[in-house]
mmCIF file of the protein (N, C-alpha, C, O) and its ligand, coordinates in Angstrom:
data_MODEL
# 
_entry.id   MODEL 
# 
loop_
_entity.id 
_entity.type 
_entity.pdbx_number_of_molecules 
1 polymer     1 
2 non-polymer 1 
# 
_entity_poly.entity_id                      1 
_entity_poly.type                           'polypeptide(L)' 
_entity_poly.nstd_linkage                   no 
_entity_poly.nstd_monomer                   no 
_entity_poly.pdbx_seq_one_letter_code       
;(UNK)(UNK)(UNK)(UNK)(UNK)(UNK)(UNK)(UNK)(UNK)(UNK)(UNK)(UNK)(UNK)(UNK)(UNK)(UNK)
(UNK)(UNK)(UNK)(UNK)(UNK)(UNK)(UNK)(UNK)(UNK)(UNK)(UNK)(UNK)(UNK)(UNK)(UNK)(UNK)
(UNK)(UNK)(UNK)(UNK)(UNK)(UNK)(UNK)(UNK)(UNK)(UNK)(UNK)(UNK)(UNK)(UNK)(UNK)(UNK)
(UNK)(UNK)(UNK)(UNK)(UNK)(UNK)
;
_entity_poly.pdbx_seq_one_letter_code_can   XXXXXXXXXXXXXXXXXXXXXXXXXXXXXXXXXXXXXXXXXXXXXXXXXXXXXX 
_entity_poly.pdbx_strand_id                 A 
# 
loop_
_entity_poly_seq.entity_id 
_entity_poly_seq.num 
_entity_poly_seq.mon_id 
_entity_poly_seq.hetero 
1 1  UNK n 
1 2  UNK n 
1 3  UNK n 
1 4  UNK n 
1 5  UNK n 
1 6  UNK n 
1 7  UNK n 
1 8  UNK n 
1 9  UNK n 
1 10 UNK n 
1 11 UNK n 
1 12 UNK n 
1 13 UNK n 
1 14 UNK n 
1 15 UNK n 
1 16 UNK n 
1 17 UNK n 
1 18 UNK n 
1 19 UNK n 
1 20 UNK n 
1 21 UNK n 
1 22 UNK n 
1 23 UNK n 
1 24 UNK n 
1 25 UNK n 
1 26 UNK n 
1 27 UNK n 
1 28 UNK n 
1 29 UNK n 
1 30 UNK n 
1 31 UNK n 
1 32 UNK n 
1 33 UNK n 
1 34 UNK n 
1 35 UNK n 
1 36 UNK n 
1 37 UNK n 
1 38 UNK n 
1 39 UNK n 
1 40 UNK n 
1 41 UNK n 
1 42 UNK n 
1 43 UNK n 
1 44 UNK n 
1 45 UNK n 
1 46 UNK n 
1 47 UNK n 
1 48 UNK n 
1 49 UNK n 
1 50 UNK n 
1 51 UNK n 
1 52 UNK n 
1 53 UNK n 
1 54 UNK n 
# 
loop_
_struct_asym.id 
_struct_asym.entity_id 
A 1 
B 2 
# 
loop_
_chem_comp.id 
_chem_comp.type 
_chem_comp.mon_nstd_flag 
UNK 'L-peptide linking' . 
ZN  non-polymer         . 
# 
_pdbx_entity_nonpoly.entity_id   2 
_pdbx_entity_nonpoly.name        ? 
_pdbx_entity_nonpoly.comp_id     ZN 
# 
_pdbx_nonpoly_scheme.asym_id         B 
_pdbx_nonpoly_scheme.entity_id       2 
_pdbx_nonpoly_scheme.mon_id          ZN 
_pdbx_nonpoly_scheme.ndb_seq_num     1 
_pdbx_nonpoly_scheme.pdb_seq_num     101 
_pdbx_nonpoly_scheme.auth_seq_num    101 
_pdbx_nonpoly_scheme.pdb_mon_id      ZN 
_pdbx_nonpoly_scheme.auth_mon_id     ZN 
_pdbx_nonpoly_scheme.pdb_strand_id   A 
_pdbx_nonpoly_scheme.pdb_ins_code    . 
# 
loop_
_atom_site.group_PDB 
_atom_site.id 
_atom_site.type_symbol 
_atom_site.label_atom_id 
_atom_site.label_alt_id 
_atom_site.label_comp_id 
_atom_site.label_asym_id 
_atom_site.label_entity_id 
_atom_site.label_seq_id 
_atom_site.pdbx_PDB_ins_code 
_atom_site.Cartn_x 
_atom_site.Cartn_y 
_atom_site.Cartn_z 
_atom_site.occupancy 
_atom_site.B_iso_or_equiv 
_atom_site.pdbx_formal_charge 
_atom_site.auth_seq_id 
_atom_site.auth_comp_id 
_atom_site.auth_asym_id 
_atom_site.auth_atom_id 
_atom_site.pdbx_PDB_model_num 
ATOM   1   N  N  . UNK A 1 1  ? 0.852   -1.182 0.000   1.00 0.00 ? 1   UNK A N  1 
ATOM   2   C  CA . UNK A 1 1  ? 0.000   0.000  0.000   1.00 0.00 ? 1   UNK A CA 1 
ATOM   3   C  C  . UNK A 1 1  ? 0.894   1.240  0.000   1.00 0.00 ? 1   UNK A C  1 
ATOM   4   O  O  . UNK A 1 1  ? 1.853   1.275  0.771   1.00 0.00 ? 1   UNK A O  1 
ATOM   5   N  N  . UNK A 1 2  ? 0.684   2.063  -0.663  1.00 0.00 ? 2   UNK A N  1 
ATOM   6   C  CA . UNK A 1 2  ? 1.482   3.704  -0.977  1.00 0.00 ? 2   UNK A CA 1 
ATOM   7   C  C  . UNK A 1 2  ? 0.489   4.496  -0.724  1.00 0.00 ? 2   UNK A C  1 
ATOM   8   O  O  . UNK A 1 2  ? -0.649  4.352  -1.172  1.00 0.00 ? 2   UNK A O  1 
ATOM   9   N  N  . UNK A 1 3  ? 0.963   5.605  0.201   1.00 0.00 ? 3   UNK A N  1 
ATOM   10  C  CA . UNK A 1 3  ? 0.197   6.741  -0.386  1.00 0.00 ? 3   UNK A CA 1 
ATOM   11  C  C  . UNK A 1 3  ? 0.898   7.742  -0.783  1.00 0.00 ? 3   UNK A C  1 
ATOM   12  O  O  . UNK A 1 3  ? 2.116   7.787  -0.617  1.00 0.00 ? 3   UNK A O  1 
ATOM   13  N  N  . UNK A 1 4  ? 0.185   8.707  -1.383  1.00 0.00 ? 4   UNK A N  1 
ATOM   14  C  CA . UNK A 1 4  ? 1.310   9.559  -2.306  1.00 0.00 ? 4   UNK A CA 1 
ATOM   15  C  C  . UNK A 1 4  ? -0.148  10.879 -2.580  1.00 0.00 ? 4   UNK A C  1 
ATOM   16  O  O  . UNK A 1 4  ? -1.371  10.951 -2.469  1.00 0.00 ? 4   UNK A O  1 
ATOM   17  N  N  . UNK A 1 5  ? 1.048   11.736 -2.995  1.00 0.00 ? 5   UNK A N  1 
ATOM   18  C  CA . UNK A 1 5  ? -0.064  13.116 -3.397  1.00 0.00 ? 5   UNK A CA 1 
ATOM   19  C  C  . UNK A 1 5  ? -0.568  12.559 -4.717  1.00 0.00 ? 5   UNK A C  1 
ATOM   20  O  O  . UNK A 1 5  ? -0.471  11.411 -5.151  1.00 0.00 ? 5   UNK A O  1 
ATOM   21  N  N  . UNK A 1 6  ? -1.295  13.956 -5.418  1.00 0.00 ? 6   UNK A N  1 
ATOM   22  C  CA . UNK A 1 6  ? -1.779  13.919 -6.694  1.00 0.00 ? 6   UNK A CA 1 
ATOM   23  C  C  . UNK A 1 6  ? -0.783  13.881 -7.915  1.00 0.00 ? 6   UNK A C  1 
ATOM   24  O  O  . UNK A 1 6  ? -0.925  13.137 -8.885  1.00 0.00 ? 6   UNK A O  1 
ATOM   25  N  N  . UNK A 1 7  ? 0.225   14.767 -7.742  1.00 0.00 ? 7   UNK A N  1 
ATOM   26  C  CA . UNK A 1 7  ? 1.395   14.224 -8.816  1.00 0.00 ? 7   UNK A CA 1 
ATOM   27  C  C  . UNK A 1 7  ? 2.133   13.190 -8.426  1.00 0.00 ? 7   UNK A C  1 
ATOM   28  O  O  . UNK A 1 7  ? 3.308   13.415 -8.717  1.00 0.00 ? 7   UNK A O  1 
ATOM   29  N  N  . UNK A 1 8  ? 1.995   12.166 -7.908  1.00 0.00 ? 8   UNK A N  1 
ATOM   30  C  CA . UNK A 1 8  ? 2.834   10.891 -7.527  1.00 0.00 ? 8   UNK A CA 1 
ATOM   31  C  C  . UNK A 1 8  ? 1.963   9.761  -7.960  1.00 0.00 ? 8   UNK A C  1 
ATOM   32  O  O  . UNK A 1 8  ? 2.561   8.711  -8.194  1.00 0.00 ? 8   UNK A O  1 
ATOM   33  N  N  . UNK A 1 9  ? 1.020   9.765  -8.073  1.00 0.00 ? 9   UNK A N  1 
ATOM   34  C  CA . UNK A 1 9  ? -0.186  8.303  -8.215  1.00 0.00 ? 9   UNK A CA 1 
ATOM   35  C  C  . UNK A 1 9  ? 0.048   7.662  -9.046  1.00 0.00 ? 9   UNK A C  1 
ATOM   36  O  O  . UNK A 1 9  ? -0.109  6.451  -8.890  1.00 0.00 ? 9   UNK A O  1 
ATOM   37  N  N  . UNK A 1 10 ? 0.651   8.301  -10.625 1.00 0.00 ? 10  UNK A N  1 
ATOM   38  C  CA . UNK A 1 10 ? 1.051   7.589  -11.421 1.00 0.00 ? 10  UNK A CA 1 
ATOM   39  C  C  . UNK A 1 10 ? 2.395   6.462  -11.061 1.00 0.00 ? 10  UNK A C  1 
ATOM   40  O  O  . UNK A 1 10 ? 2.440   5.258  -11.312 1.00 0.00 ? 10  UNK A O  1 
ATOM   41  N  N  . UNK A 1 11 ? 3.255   7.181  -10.504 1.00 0.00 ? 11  UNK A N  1 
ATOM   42  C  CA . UNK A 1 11 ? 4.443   6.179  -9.713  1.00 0.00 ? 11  UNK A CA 1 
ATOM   43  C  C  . UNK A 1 11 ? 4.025   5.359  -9.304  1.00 0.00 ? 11  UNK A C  1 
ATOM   44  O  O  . UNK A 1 11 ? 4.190   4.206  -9.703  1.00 0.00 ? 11  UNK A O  1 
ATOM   45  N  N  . UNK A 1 12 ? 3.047   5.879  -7.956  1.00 0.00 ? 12  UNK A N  1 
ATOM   46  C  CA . UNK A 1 12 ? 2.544   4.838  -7.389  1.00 0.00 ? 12  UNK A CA 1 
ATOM   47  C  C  . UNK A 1 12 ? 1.848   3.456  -7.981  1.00 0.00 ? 12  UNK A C  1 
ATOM   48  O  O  . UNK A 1 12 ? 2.154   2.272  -8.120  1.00 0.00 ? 12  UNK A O  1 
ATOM   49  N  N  . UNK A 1 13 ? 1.083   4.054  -8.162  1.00 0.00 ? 13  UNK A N  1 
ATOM   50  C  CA . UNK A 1 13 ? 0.669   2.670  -9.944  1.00 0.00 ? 13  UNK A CA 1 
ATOM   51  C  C  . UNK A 1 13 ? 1.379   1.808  -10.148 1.00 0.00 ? 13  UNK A C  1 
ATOM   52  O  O  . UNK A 1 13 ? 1.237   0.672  -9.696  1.00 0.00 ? 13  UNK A O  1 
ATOM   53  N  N  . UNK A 1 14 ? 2.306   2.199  -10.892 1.00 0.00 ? 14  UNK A N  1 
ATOM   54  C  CA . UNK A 1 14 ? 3.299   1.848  -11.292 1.00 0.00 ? 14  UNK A CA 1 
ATOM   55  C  C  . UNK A 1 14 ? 4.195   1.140  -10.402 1.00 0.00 ? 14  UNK A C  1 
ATOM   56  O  O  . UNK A 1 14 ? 4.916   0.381  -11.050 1.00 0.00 ? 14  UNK A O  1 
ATOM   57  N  N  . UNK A 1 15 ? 4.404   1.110  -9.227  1.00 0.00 ? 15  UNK A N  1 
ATOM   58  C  CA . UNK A 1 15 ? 5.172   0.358  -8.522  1.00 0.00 ? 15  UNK A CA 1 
ATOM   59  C  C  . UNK A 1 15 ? 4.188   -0.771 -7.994  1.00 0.00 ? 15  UNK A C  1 
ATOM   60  O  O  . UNK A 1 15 ? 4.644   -1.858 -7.638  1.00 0.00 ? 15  UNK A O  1 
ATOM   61  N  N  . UNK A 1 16 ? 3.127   -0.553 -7.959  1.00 0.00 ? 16  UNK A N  1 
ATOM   62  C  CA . UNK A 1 16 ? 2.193   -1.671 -7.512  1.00 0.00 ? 16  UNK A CA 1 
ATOM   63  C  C  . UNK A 1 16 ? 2.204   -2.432 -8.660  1.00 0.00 ? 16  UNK A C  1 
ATOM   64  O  O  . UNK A 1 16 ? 2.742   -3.538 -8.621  1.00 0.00 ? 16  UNK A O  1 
ATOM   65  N  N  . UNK A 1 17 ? 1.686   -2.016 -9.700  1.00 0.00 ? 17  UNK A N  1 
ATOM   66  C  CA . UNK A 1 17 ? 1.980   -3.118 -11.262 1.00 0.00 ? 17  UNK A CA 1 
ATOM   67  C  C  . UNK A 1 17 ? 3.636   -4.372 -11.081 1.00 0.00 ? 17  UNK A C  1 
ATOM   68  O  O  . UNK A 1 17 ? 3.945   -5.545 -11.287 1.00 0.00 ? 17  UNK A O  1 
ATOM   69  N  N  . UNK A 1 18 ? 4.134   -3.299 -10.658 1.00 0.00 ? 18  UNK A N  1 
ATOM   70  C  CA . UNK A 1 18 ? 5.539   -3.474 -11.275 1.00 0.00 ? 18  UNK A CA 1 
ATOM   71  C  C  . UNK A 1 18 ? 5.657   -4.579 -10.076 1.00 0.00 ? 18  UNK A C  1 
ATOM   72  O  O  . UNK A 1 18 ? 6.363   -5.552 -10.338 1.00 0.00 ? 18  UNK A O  1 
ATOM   73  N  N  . UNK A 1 19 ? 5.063   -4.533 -8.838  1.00 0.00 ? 19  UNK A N  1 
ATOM   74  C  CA . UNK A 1 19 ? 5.365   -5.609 -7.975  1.00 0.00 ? 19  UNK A CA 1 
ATOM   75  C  C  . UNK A 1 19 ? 4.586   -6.492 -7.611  1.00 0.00 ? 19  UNK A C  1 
ATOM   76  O  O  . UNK A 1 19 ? 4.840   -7.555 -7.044  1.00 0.00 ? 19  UNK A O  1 
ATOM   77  N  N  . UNK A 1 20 ? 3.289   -5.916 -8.042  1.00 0.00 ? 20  UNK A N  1 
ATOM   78  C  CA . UNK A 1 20 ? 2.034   -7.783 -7.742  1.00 0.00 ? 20  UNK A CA 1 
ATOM   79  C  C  . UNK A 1 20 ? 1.466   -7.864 -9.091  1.00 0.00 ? 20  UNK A C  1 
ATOM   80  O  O  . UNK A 1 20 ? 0.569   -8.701 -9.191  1.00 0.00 ? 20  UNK A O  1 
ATOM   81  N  N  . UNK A 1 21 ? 1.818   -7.076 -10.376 1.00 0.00 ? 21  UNK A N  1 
ATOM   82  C  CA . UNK A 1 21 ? 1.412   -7.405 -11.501 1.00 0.00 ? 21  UNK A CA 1 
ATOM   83  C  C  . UNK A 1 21 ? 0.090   -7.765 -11.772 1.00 0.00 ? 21  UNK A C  1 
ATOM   84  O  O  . UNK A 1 21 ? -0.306  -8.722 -12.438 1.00 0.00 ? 21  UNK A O  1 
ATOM   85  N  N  . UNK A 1 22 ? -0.690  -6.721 -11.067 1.00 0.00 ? 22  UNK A N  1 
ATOM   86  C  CA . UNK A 1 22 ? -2.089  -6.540 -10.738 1.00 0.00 ? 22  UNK A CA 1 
ATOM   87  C  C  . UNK A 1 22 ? -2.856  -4.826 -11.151 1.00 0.00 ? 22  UNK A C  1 
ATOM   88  O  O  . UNK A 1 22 ? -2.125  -3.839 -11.237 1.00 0.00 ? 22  UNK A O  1 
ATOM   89  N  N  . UNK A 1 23 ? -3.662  -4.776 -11.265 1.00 0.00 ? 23  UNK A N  1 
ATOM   90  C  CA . UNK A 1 23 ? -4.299  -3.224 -11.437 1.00 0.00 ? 23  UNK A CA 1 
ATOM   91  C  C  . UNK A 1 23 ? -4.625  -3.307 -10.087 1.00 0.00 ? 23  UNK A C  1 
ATOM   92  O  O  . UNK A 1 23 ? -5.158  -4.220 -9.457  1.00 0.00 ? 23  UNK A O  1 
ATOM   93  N  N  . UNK A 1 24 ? -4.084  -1.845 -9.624  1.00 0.00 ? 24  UNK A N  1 
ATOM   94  C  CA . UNK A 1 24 ? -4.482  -1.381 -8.055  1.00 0.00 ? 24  UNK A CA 1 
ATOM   95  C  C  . UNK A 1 24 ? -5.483  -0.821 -7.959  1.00 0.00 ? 24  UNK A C  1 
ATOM   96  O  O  . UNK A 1 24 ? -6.061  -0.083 -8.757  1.00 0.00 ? 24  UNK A O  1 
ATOM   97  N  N  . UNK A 1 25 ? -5.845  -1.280 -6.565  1.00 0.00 ? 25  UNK A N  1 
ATOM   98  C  CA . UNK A 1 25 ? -7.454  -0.218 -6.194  1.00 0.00 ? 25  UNK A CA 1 
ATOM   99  C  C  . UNK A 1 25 ? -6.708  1.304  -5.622  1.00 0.00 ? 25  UNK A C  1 
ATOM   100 O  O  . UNK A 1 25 ? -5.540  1.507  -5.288  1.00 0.00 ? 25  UNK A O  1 
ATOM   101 N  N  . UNK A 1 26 ? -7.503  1.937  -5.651  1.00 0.00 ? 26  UNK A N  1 
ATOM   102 C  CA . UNK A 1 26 ? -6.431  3.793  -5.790  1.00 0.00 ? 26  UNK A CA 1 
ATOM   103 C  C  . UNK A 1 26 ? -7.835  4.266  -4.725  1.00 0.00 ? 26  UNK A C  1 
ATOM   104 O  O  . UNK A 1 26 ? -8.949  4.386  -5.235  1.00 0.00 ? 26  UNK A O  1 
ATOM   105 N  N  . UNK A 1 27 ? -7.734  4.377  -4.029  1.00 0.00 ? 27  UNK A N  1 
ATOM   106 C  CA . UNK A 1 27 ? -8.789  4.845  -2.909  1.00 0.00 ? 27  UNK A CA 1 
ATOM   107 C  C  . UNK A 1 27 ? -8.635  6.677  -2.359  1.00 0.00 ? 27  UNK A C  1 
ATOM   108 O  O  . UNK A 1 27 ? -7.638  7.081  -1.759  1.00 0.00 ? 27  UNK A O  1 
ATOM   109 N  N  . UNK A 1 28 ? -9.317  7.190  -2.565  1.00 0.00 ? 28  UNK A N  1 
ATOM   110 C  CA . UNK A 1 28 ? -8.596  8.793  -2.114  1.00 0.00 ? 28  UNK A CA 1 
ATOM   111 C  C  . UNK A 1 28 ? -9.065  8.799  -0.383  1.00 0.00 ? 28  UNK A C  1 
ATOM   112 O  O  . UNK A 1 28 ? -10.007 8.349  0.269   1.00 0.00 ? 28  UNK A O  1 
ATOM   113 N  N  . UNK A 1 29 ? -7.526  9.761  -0.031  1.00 0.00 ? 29  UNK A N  1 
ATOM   114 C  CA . UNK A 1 29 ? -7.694  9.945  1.453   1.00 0.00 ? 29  UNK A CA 1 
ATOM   115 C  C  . UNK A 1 29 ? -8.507  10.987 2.256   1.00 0.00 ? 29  UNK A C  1 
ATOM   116 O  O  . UNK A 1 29 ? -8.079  12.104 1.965   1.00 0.00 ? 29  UNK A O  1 
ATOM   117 N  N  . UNK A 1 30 ? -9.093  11.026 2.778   1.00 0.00 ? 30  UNK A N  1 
ATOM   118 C  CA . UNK A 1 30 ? -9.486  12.300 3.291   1.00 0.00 ? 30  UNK A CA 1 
ATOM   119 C  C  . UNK A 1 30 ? -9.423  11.668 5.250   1.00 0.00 ? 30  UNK A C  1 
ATOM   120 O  O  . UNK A 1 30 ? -9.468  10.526 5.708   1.00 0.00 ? 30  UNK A O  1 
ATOM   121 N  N  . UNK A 1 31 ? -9.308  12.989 5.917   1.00 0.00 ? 31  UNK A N  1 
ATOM   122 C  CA . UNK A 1 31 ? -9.754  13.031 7.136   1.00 0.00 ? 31  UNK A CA 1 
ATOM   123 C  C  . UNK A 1 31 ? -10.653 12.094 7.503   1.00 0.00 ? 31  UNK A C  1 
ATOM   124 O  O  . UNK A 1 31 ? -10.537 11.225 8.367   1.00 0.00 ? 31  UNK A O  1 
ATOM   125 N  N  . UNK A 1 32 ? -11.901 12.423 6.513   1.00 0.00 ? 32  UNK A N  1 
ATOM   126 C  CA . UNK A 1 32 ? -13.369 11.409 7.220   1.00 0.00 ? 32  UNK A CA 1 
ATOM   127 C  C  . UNK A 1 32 ? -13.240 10.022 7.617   1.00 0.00 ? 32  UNK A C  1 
ATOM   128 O  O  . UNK A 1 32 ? -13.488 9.502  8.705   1.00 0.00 ? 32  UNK A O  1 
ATOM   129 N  N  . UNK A 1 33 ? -12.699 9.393  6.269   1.00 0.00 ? 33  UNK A N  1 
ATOM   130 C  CA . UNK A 1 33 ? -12.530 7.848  6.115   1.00 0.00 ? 33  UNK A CA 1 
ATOM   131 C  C  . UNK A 1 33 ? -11.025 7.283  6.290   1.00 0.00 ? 33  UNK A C  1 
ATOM   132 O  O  . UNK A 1 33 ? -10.728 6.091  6.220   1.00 0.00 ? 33  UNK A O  1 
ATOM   133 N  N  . UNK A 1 34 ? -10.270 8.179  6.492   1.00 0.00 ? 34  UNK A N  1 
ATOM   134 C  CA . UNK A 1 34 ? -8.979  7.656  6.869   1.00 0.00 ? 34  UNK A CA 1 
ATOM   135 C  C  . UNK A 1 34 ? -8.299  8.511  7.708   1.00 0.00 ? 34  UNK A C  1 
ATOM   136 O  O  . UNK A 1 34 ? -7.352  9.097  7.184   1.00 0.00 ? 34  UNK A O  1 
ATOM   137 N  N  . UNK A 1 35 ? -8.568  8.787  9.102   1.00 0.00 ? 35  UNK A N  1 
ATOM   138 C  CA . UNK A 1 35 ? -7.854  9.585  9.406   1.00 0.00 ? 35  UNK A CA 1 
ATOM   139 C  C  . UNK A 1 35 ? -6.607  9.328  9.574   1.00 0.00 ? 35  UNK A C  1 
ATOM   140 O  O  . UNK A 1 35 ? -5.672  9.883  8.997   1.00 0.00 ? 35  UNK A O  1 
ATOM   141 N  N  . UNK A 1 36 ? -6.534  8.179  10.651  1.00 0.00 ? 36  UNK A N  1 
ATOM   142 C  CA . UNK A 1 36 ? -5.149  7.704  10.750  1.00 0.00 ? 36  UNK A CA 1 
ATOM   143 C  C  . UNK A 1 36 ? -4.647  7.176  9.976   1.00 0.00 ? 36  UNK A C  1 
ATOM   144 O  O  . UNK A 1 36 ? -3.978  6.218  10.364  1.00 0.00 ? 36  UNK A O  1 
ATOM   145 N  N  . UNK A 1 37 ? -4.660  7.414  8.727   1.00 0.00 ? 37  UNK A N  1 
ATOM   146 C  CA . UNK A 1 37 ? -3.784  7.382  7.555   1.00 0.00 ? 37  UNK A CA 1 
ATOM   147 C  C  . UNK A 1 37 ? -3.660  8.837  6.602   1.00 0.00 ? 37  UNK A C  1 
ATOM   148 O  O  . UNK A 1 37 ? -3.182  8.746  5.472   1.00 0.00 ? 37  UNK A O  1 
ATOM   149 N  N  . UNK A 1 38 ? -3.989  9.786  6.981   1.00 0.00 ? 38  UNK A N  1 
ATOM   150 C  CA . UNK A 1 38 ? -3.698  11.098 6.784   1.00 0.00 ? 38  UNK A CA 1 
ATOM   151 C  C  . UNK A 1 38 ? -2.278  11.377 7.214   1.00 0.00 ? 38  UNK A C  1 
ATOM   152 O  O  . UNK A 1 38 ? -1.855  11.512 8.362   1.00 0.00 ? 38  UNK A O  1 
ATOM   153 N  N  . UNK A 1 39 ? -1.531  11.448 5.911   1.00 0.00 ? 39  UNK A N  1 
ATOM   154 C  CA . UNK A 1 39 ? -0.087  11.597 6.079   1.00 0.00 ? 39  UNK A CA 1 
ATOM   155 C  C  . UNK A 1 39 ? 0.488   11.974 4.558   1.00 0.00 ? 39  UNK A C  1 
ATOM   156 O  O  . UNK A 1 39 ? -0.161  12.136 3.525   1.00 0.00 ? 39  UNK A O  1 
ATOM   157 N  N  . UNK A 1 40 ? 1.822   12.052 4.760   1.00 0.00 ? 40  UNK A N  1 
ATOM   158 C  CA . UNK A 1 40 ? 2.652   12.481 3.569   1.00 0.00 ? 40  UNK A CA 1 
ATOM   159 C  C  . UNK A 1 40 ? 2.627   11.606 2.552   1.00 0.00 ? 40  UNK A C  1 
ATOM   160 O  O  . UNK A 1 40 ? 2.112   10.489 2.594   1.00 0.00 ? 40  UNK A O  1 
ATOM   161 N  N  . UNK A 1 41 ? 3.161   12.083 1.663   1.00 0.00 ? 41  UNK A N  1 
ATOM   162 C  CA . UNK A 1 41 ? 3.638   11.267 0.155   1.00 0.00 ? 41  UNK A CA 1 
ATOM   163 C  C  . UNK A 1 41 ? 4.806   10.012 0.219   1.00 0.00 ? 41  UNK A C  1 
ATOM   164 O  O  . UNK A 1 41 ? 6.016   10.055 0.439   1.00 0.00 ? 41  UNK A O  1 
ATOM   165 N  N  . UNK A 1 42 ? 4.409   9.528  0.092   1.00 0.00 ? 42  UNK A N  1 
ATOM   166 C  CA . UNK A 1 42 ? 6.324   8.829  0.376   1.00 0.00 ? 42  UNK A CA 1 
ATOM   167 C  C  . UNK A 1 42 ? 7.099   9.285  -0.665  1.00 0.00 ? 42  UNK A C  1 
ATOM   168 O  O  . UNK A 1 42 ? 8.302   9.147  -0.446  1.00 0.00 ? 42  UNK A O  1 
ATOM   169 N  N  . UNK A 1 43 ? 6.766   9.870  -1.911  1.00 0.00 ? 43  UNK A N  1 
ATOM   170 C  CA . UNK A 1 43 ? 7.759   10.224 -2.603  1.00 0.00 ? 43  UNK A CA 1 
ATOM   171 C  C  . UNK A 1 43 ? 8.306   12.022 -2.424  1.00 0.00 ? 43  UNK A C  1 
ATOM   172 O  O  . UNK A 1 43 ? 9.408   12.388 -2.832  1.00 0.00 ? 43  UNK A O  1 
ATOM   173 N  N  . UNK A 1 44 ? 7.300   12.973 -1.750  1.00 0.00 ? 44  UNK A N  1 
ATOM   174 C  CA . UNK A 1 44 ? 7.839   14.260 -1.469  1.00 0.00 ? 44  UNK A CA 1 
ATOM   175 C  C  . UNK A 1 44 ? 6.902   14.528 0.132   1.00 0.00 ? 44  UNK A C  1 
ATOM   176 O  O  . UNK A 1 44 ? 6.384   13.905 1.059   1.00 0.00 ? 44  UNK A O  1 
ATOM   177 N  N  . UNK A 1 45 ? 7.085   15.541 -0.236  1.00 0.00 ? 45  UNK A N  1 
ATOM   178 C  CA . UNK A 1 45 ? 7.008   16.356 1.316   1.00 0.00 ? 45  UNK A CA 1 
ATOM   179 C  C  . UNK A 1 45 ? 5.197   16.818 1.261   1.00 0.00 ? 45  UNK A C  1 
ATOM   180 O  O  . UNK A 1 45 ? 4.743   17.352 2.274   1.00 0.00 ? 45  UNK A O  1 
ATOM   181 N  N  . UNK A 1 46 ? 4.115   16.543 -0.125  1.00 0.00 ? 46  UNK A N  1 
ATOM   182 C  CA . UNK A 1 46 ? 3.102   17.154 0.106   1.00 0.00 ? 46  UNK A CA 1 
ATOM   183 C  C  . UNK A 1 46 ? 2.180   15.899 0.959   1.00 0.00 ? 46  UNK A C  1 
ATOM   184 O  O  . UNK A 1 46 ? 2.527   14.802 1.398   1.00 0.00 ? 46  UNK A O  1 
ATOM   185 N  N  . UNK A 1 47 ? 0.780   16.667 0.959   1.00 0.00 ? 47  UNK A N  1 
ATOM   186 C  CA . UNK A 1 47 ? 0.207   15.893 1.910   1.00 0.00 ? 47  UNK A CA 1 
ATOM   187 C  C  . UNK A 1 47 ? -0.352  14.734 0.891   1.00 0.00 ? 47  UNK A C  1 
ATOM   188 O  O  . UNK A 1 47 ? -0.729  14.980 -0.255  1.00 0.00 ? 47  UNK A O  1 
ATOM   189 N  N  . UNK A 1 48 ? -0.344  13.351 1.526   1.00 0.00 ? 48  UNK A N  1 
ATOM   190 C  CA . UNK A 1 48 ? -0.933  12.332 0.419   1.00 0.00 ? 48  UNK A CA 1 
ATOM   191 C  C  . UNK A 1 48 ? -2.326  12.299 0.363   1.00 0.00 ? 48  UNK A C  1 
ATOM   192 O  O  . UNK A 1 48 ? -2.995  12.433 1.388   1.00 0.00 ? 48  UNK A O  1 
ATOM   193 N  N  . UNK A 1 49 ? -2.994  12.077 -1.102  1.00 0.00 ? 49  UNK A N  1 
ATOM   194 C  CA . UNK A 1 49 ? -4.167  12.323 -1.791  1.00 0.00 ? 49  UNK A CA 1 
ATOM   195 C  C  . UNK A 1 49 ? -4.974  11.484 -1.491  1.00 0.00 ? 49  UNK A C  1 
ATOM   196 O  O  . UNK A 1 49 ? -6.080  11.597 -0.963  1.00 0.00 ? 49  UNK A O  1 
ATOM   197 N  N  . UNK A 1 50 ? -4.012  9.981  -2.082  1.00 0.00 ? 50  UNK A N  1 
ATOM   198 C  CA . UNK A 1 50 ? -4.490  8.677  -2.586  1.00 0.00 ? 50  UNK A CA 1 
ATOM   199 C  C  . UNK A 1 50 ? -3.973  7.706  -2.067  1.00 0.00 ? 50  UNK A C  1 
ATOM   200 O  O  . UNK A 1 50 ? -2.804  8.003  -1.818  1.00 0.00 ? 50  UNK A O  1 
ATOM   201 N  N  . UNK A 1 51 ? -4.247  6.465  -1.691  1.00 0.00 ? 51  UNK A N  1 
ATOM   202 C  CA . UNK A 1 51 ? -3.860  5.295  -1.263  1.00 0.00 ? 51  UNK A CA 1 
ATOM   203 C  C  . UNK A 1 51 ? -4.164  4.314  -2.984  1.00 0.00 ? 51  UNK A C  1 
ATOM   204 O  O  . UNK A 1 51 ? -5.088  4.393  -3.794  1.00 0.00 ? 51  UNK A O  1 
ATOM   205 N  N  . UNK A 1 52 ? -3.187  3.651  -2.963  1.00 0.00 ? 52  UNK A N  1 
ATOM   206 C  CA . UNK A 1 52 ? -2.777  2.694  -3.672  1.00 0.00 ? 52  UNK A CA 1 
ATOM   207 C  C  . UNK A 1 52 ? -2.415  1.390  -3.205  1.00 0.00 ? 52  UNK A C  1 
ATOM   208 O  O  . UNK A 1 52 ? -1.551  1.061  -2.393  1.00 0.00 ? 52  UNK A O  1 
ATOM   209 N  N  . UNK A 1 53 ? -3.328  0.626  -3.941  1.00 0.00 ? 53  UNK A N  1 
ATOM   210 C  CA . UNK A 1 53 ? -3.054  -0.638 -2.987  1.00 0.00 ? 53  UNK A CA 1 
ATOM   211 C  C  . UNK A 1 53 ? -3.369  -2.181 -3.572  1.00 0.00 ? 53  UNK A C  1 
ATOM   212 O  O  . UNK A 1 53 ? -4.468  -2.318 -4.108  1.00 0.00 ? 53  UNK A O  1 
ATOM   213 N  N  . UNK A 1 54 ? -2.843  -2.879 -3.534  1.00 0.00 ? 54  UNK A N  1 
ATOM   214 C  CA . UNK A 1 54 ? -2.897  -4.331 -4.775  1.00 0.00 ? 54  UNK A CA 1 
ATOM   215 C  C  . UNK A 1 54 ? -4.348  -4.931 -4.365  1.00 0.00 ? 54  UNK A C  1 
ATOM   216 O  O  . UNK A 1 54 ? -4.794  -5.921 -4.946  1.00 0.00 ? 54  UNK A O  1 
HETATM 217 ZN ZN . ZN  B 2 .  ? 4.238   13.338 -4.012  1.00 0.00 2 101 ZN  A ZN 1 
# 
């Protein structure tokens, strides 16, 4: 599972392909439904959008 901002999702994608060779479910984050997963990008410093996940 990744999360990542809005310019990262494509990476993200992409590394999920690239490692369970599957289409990922891409779930967006918000406060409501995820709080405690309200956090950064792993690839920069913005706040993450989307969860990515096999
Ligand atoms: Zn990012």
């Amino acid at each position: 599972m990744i999360k990542c901002c809005e310019e990262h999702v494509d990476v993200a994608i992409d590394t999920i392909v690239d490692e369970y060779e599957v289409a990922p479910k891409i779930d967006k984050i918000s406060v409501d439904n995820y709080p405690e997963l309200f956090t950064t990008c792993e690839y920069c410093e913005k706040n993450a959008v989307y969860i990515v996940s096999n």
